[in-house]
N, C-alpha and C positions, 0 to 999 in steps of 0.2 A: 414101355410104360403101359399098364393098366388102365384101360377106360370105360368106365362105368356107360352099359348101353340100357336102354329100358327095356331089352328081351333080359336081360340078365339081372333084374331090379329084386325079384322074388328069389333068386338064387342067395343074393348078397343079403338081402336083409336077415334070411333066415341064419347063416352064416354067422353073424353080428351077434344073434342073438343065443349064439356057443361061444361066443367070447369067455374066457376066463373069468370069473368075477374075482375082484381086486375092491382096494376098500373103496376107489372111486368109479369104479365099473356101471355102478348101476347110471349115476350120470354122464358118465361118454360113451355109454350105448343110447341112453334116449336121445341123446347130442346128434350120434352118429346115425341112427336111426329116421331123426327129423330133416336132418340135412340130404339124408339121400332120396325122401319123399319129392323135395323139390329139387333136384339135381339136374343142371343140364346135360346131354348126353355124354358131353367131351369131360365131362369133371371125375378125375382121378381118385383113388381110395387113399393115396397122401393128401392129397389137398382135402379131403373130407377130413382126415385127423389132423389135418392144421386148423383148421376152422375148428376144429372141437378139442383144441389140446388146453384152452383155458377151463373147462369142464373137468378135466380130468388132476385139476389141485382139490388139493384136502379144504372140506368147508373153511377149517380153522386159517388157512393159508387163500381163501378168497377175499378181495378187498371188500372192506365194509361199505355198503350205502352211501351216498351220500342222498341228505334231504336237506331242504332247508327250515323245516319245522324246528324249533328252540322246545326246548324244556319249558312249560309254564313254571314262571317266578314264584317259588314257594313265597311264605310271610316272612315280613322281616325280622329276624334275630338279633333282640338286645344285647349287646352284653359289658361285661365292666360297669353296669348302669346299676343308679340304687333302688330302692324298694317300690318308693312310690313309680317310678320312671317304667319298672316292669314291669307292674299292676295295669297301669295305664296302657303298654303296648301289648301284653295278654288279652286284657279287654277287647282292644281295636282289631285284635286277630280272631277271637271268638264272636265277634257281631257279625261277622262274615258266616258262621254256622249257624243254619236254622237247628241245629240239634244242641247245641249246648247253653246252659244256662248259666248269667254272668251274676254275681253274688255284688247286694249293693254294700249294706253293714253288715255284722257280722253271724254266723249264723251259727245256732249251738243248740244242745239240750243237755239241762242238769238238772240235777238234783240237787235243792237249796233247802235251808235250814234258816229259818225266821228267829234272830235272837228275841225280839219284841213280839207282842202278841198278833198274828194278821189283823188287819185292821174288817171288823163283823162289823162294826157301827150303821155301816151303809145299808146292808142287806136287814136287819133288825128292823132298821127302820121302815124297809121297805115290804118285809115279812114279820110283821110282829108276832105272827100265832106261833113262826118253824122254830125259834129258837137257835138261830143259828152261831155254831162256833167250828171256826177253823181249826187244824192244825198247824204246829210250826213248821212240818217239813211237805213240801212240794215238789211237784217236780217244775219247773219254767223252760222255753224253749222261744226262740226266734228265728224268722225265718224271711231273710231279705232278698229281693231281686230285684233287678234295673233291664231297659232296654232301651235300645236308639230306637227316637220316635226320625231323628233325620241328624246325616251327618255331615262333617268339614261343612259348615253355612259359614258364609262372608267369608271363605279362603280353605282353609285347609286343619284348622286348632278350636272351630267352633261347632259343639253338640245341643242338640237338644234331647232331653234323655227325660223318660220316665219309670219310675220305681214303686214297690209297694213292700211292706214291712206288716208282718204277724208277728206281736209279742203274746203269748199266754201265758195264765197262771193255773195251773190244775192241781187239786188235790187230789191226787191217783192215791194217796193213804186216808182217805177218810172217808169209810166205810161204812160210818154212820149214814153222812149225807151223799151215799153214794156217787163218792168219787168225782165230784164236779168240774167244772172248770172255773175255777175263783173269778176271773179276769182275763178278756179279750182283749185286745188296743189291735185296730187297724190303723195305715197309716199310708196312704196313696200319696204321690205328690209329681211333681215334674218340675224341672229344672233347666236353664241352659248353662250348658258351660264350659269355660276356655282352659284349653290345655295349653300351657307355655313354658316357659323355661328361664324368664328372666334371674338374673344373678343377684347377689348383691352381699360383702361381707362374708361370703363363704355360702350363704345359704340361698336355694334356689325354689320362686315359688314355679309350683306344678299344675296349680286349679284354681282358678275361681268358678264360683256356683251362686246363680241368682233365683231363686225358687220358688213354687207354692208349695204346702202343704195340708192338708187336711187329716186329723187323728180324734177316732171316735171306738167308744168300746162298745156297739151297736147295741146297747142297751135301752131302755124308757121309761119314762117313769120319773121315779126318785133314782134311780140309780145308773141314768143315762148318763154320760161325758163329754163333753166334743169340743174341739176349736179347728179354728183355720188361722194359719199362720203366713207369711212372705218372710222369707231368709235370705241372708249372702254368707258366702262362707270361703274360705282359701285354705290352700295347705300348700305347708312349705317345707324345706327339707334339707338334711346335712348330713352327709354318710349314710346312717342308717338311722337316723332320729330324723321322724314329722310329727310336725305340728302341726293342727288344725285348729281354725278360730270360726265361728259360729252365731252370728247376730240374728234374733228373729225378733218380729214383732206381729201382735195377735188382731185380725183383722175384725174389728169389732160389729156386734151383733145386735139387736134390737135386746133388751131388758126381759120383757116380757118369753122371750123363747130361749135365753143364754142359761144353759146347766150348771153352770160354774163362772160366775163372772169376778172371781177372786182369783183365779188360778192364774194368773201372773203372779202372784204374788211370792205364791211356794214354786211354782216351773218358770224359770226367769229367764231372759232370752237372751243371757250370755253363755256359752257353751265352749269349755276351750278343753281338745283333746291332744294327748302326745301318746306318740308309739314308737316304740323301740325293737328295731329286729336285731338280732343276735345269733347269725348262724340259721337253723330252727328253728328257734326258741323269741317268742314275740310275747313283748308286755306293754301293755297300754292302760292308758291314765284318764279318765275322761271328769272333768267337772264341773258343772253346769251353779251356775246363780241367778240370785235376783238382785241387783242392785240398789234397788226402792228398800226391802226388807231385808235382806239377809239371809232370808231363805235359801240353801242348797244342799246338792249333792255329790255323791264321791261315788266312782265306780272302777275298781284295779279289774284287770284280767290279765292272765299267764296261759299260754298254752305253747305246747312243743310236740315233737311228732307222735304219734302215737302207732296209726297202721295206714299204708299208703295214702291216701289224701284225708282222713282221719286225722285231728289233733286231740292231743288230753287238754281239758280247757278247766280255768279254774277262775271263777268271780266272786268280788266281794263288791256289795253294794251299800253305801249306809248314806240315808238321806230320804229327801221330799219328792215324791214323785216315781218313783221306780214306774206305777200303773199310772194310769187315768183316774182309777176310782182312787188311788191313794196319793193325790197329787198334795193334799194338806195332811197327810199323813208322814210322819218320819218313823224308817225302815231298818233294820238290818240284816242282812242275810250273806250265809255264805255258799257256794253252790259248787259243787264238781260235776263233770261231766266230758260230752264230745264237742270237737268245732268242726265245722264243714266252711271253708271260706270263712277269714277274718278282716281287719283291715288292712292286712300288706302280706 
C-alpha cells in the first residue's frame, strides 16, 4: 500500500497535476489537490480518490442544492372572472408599482365634428371687440388617473382613492384665432370605496363609491365655471354587461360668488351608465338627467383593438353639458379617434 509521506508531498502534487484532463478533470484535481494539502502522513492515494470520487460526476449529474428560500409569490392571477372582476384585480396589482399608471375614466383623443354651431356666446360676451367664431371640427381629448391614497381600511375590500380627470376642447383648425383651446374642465376628487361581490338574481354588485368632487374650467371673469358636488355610485354586473348608477348633489355656495347657479338644472345628478364587452370590442352607453327639468344627455362610445394597447374609439355625444362653459348649451358631435384605457 502506498502512503503518502510529507518528503513526498511536492513529488505527488506535481504528478496530479499531469493528470489526463477528462471532462471532470479540472474538478478532481482541485479535490485532489486540496485533500493532499491537509493529509495526514498514513493517508493513501485511494483513500484521497475516495474522498474525491463525488467531484469527479458531471455538473449535470451533481445533486441540486438544497435552500430553504421559496420563490417570492407573484400576484394573483384572475381567471374565468368577468370584466369588471379583472379591472379591479389589475388595478390592486398595479398600486403595488410605483412606475405604472392606473386609468380612472376613460381616456382618448379624437377628432369631433360639431353638427350645431359651437356654442361663441360666452366668449362674445366676454370679448366683444375679438369677434369670435368657432369651428365645427375639433379636436377633444381626456385624460383620467386615480391613485390609493390608503388601502384594505376596516378589513380587507375597503379603499380610499383619489383621481383627477382633464377634459379639453381645442380647435387645432382654426387658424384664424390661432388654434386655441375652446375649453378646459378640471376635475379633482376623492372617494372611498368598497370592493364586494354580493350576489343577487344573477347579477353581482362589484363597487360602491362615496365621493367629493370638485370640477372647474379655471377660467374668470364672465367665463369662469365651477361646482362641488358629493356622489355615491355602484356597479354591478352579469357576464359581460355593467351597469353603473350615479347620484350626486351640488354642495351649495354663497350667491354672490356662484358662476352658474342654474347648472342643476341642464347637468342633473342622475347618471346611469352601461357597458358591454364583447371579445375586444367594448361599447358603452352613458346617460345622464335632471329630473326637476328634463334636461339631459346621451353619450355612445365603440372602440376595439387597434395596435398593442391602442384602441380605435368612436363617440357620439348629443345633449346639455358635454363642457362646463356649455352646461345650458345643447350639442352634437361625432368624433373618431384613439383610446388609451377605457372602462373595462
Amino acid at each position: 500500500m502506498l502512503t503518502v509521506m510529507w518528503k513526498n508531498k511536492p513529488v505527488l502534487l506535481a504528478a496530479l497535476l499531469l493528470l489526463p484532463q477528462a471532462a471532470h478533470a479540472g474538478v478532481q484535481e482541485q479535490c485532489l489537490l486540496e485533500k493532499l494539502r491537509n493529509a495526514a502522513d498514513s493517508t493513501t492515494v485511494a483513500q484521497l480518490r475516495e474522498q474525491c470520487q463525488h467531484a469527479a460526476l458531471p455538473l449535470s449529474a451533481a445533486p441540486a442544492p438544497q435552500t430553504h428560500n421559496q420563490p417570492l409569490p407573484g400576484p394573483p392571477v384572475v381567471t374565468d372572472s368577468t370584466s369588471v372582476e379583472q379591472r379591479l384585480s389589475k388595478e390592486m396589482q398595479a398600486f403595488d408599482n410605483p412606475y405604472a399608471i392606473t386609468t380612472h375614466r376613460p381616456n382618448y383623443f379624437i377628432f369631433a365634428y360639431q353638427f350645431d354651431h359651437p356654442n361663441d356666446a360666452p366668449y362674445n360676451a366676454a370679448y366683444p371687440e375679438d369677434n369670435i367664431s368657432f369651428r365645427n371640427a375639433e379636436a377633444k381629448f381626456q385624460l383620467s388617473l386615480k391613485f390609493p391614497l390608503a388601502l384594505n381600511l376596516f378589513g380587507d375590500n375597503m379603499d380610499l382613492m383619489a383621481g383627477y380627470t382633464n377634459r379639453s376642447f381645442w380647435q387645432v383648425f382654426n387658424h384664424h384665432l390661432s388654434a386655441p383651446f375652446r375649453e378646459t374642465n378640471h376635475e379633482p376628487e376623492i372617494w372611498l370605496r368598497w370592493r364586494t361581490d354580493v350576489e343577487k338574481d344573477g347579477w353581482t354588485a362589484r363597487v360602491f363609491n362615496v365621493g367629493l368632487e370638485h370640477q372647474s374650467n379655471g377660467q374668470s371673469g364672465l367665463l369662469s365655471r365651477s361646482w362641488n358636488r358629493v356622489y355615491t355610485a355602484a356597479v354591478v354586473e352579469r357576464d359581460n354587461l355593467a351597469l353603473g348608477l350615479r347620484l350626486s348633489k351640488r354642495i351649495p355656495e354663497k350667491m354672490a360668488s356662484d358662476d352658474n347657479p342654474d347648472i342643476e338644472k341642464y347637468i342633473g345628478g342622475v347618471e346611469f351608465t352601461a357597458v358591454h364587452h364583447a371579445g375586444h370590442h367594448v361599447t358603452s352607453l352613458m346617460l345622464r338627467t335632471a329630473p326637476d327639468t328634463g334636461k339631459s344627455a346621451l353619450q355612445i362610445d365603440y372602440s376595439y383593438p387597434f395596435y398593442k394597447n391602442l384602441r380605435g374609439y368612436i363617440q357620439y355625444y348629443d345633449g346639455f353639458g358635454e363642457s362646463l362653459i356649455d352646461y345650458n348649451y345643447h350639442s352634437r358631435s361625432l368624433g373618431f379617434g384613439i383610446q388609451l384605457g377605457g372602462w373595462l
